[in-house]
N, CA, C and O atoms as a Tinker XYZ file with bonds, in Angstrom:
   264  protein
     1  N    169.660000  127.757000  104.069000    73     2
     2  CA   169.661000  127.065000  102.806000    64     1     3
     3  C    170.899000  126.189000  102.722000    63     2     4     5
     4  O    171.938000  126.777000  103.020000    81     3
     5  N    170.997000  125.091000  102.430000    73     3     6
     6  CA   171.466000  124.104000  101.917000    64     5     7
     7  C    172.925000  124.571000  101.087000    63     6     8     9
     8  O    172.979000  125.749000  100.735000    81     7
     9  N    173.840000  123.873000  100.841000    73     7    10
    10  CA   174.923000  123.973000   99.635000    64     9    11
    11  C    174.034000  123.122000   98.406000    63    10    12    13
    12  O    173.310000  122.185000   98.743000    81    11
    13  N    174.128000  123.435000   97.302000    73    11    14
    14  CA   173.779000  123.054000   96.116000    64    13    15
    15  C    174.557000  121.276000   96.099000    63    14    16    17
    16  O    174.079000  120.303000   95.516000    81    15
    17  N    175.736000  121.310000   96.857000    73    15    18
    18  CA   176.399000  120.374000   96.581000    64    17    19
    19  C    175.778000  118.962000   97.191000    63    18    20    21
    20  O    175.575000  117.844000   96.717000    81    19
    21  N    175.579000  119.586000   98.489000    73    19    22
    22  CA   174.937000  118.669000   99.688000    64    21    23
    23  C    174.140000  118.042000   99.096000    63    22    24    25
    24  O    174.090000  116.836000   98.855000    81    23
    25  N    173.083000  119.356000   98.686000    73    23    26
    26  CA   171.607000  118.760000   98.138000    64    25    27
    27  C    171.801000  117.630000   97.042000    63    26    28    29
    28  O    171.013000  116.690000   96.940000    81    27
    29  N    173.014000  117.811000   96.156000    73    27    30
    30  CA   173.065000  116.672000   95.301000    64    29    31
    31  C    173.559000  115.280000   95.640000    63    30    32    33
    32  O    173.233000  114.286000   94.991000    81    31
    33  N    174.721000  115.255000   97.157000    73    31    34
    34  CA   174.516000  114.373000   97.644000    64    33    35
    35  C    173.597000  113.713000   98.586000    63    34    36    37
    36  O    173.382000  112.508000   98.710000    81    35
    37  N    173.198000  114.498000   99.093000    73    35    38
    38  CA   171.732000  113.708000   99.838000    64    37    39
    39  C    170.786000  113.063000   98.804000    63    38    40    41
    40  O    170.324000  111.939000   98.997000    81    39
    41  N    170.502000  113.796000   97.693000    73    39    42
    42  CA   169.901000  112.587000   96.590000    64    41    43
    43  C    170.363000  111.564000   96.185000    63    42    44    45
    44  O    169.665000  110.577000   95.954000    81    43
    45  N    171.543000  111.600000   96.034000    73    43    46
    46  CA   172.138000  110.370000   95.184000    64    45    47
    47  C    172.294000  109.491000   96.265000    63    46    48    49
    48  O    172.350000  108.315000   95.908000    81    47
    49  N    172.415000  109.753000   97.915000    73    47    50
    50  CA   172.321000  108.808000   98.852000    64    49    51
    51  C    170.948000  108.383000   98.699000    63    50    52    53
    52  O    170.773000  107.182000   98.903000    81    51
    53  N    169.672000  109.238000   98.315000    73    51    54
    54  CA   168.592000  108.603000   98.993000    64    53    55
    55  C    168.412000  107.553000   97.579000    63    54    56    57
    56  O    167.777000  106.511000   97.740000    81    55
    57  N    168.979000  107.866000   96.235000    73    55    58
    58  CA   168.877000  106.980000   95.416000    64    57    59
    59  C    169.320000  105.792000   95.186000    63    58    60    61
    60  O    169.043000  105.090000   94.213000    81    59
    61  N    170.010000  105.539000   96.063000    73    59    62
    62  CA   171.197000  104.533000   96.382000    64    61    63
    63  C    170.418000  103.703000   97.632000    63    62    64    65
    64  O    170.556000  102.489000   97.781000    81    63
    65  N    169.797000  104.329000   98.281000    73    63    66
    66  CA   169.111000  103.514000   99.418000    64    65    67
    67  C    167.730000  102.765000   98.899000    63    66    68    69
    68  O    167.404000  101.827000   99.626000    81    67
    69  N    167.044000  102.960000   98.010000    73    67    70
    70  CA   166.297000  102.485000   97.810000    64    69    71
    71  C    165.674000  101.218000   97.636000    63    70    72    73
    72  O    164.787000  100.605000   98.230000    81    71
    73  N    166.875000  100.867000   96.000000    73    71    74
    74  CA   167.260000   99.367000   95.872000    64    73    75
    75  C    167.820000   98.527000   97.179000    63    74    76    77
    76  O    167.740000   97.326000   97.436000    81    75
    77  N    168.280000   99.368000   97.738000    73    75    78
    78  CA   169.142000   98.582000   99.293000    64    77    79
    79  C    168.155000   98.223000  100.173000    63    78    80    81
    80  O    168.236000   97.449000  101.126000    81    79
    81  N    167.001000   98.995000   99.681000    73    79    82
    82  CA   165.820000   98.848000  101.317000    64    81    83
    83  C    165.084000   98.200000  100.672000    63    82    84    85
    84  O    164.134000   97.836000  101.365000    81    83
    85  N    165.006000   97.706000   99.232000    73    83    86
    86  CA   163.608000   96.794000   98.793000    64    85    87
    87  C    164.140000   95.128000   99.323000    63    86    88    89
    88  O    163.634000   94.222000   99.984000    81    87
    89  N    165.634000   95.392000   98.503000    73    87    90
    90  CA   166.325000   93.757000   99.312000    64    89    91
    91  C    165.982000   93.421000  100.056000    63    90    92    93
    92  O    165.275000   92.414000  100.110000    81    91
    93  N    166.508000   94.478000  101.471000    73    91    94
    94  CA   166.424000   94.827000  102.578000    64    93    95
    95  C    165.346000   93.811000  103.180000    63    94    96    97
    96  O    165.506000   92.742000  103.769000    81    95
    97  N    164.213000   94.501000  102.833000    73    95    98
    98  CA   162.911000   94.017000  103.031000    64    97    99
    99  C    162.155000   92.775000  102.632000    63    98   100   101
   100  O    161.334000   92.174000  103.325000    81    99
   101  N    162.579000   92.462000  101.338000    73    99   102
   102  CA   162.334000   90.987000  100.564000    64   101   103
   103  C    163.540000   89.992000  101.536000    63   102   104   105
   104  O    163.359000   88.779000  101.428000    81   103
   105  N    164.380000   90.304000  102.186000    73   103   106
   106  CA   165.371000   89.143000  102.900000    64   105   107
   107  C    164.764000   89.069000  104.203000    63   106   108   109
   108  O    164.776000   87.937000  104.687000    81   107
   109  N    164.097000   90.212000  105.084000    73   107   110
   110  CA   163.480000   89.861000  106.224000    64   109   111
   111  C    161.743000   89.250000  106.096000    63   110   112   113
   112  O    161.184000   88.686000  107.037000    81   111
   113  N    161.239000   89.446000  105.063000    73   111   114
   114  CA   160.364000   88.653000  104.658000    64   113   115
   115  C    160.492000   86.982000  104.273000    63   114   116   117
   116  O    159.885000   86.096000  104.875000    81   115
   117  N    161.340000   86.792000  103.233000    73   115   118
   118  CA   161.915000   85.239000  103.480000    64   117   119
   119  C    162.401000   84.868000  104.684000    63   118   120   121
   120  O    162.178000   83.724000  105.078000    81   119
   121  N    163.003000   85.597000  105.315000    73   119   122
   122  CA   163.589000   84.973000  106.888000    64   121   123
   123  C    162.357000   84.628000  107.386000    63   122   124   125
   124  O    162.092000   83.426000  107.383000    81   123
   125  N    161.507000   85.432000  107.830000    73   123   126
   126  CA   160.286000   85.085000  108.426000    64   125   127
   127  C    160.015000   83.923000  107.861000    63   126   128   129
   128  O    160.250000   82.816000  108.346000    81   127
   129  N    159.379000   84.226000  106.548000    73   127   130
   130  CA   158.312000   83.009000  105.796000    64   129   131
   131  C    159.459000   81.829000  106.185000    63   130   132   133
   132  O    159.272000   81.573000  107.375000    81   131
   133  N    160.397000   81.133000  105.744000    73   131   134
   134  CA   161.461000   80.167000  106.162000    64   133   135
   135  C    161.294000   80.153000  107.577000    63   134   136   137
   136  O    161.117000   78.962000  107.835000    81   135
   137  N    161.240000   80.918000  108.833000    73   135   138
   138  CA   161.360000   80.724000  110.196000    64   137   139
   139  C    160.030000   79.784000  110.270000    63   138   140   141
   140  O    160.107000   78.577000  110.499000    81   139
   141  N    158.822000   80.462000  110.054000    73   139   142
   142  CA   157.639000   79.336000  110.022000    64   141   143
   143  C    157.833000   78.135000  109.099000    63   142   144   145
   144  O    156.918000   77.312000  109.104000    81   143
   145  N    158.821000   77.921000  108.355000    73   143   146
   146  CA   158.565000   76.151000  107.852000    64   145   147
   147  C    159.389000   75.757000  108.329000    63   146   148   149
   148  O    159.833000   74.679000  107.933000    81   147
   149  N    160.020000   76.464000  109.454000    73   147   150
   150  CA   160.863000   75.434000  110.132000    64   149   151
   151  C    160.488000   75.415000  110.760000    63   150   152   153
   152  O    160.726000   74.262000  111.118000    81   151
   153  N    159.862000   75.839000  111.513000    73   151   154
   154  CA   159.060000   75.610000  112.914000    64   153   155
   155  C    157.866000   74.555000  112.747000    63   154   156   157
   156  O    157.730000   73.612000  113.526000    81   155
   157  N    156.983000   74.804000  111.627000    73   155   158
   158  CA   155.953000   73.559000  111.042000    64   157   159
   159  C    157.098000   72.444000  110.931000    63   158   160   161
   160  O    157.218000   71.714000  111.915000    81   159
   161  N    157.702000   72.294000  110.160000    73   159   162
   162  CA   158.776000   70.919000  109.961000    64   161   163
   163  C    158.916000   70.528000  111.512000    63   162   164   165
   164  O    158.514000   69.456000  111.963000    81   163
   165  N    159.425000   71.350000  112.134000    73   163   166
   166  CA   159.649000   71.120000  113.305000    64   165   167
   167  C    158.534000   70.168000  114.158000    63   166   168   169
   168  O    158.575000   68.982000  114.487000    81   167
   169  N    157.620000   71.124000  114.345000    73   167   170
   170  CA   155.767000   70.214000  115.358000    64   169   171
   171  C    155.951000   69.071000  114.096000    63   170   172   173
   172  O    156.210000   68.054000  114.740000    81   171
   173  N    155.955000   68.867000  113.343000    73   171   174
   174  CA   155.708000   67.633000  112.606000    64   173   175
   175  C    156.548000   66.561000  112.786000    63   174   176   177
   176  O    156.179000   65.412000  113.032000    81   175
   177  N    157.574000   66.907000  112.673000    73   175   178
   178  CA   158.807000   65.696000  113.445000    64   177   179
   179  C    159.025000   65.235000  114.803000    63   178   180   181
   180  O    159.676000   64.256000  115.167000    81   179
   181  N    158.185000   66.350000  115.718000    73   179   182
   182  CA   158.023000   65.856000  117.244000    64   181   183
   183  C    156.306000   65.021000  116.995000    63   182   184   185
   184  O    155.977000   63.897000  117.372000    81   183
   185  N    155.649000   65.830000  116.401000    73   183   186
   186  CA   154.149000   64.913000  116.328000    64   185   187
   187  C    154.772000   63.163000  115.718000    63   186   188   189
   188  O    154.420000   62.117000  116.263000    81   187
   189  N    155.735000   63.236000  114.503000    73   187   190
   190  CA   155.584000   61.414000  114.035000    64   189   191
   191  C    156.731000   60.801000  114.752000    63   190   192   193
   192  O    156.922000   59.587000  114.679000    81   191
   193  N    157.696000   61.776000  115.614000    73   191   194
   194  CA   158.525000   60.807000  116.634000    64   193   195
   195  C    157.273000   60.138000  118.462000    63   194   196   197
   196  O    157.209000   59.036000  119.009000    81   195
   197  N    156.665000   61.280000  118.728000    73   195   198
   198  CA   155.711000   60.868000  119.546000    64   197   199
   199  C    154.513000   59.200000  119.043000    63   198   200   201
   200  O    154.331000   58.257000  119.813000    81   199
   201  N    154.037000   59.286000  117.927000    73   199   202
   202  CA   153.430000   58.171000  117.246000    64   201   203
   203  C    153.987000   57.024000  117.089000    63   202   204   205
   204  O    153.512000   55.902000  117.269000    81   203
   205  N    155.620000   57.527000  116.543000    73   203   206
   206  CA   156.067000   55.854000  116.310000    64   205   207
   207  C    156.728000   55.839000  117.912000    63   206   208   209
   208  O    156.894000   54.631000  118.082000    81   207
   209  N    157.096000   56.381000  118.912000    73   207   210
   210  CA   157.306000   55.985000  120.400000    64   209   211
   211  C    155.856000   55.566000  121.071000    63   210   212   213
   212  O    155.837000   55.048000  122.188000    81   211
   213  N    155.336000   55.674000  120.755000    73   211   214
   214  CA   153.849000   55.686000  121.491000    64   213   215
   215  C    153.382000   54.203000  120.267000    63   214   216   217
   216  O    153.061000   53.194000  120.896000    81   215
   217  N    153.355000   54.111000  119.384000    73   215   218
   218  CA   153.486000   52.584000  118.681000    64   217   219
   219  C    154.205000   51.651000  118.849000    63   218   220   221
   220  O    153.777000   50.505000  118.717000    81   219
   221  N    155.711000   51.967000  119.244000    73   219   222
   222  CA   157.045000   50.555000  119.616000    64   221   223
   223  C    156.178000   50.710000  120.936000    63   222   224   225
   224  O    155.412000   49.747000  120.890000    81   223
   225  N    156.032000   51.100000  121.559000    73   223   226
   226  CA   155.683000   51.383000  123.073000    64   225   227
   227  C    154.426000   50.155000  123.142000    63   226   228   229
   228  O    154.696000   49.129000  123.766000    81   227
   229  N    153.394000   50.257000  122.650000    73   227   230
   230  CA   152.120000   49.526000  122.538000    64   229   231
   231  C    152.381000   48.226000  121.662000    63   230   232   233
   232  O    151.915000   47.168000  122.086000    81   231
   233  N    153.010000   48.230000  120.609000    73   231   234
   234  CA   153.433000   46.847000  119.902000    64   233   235
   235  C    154.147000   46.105000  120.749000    63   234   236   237
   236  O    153.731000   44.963000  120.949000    81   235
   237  N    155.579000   46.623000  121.564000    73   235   238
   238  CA   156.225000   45.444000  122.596000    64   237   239
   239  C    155.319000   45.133000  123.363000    63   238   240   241
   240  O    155.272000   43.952000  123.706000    81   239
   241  N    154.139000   46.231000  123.969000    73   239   242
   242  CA   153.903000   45.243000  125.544000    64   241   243
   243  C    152.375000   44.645000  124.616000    63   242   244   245
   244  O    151.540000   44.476000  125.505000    81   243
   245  N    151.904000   44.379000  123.617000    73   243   246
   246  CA   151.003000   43.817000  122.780000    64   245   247
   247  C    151.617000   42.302000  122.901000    63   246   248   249
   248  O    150.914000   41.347000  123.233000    81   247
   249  N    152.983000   42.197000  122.599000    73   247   250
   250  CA   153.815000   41.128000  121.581000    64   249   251
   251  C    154.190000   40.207000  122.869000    63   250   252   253
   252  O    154.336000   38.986000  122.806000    81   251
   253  N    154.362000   41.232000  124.405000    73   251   254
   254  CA   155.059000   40.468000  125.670000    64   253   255
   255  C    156.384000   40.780000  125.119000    63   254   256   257
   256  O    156.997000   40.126000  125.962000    81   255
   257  N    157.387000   41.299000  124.315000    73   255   258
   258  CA   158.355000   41.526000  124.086000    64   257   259
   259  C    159.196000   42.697000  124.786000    63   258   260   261
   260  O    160.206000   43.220000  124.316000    81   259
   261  N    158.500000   43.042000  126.152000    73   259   262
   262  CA   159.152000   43.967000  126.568000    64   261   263
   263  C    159.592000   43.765000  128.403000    63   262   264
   264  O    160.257000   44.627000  128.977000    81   263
């Protein structure tokens, strides 16, 4: 059996952890959700740098300007 005392600190730790683990959990959830819009931002800024290189690309040799 336990000390009476223990037992009251092991509760008040596990009461104390709780609020700490909901954070906890709501901050590795935004990390995630944020990791994917940066990664979408990301393919999207290589997709409209590929378009406008692949457009100067076809407009100079269109124009003879290259």
């Amino acid at each position: 059996m336990s000390h009476p005392a223990a037992q009251d600190r092991i509760k008040a730790v596990q009461r104390e952890a709780r609020p700490t683990t909901v954070v906890n959990l709501r901050s590795v959830e935004s990390y995630g959700e944020s990791g994917n819009w940066f990664a979408s931002i990301k393919v999207v800024a290589i997709i409209v740098f590929v378009v406008v290189g692949l457009s100067c690309a076809y407009w100079s040799c269109a124009t003879g300007t290259a």
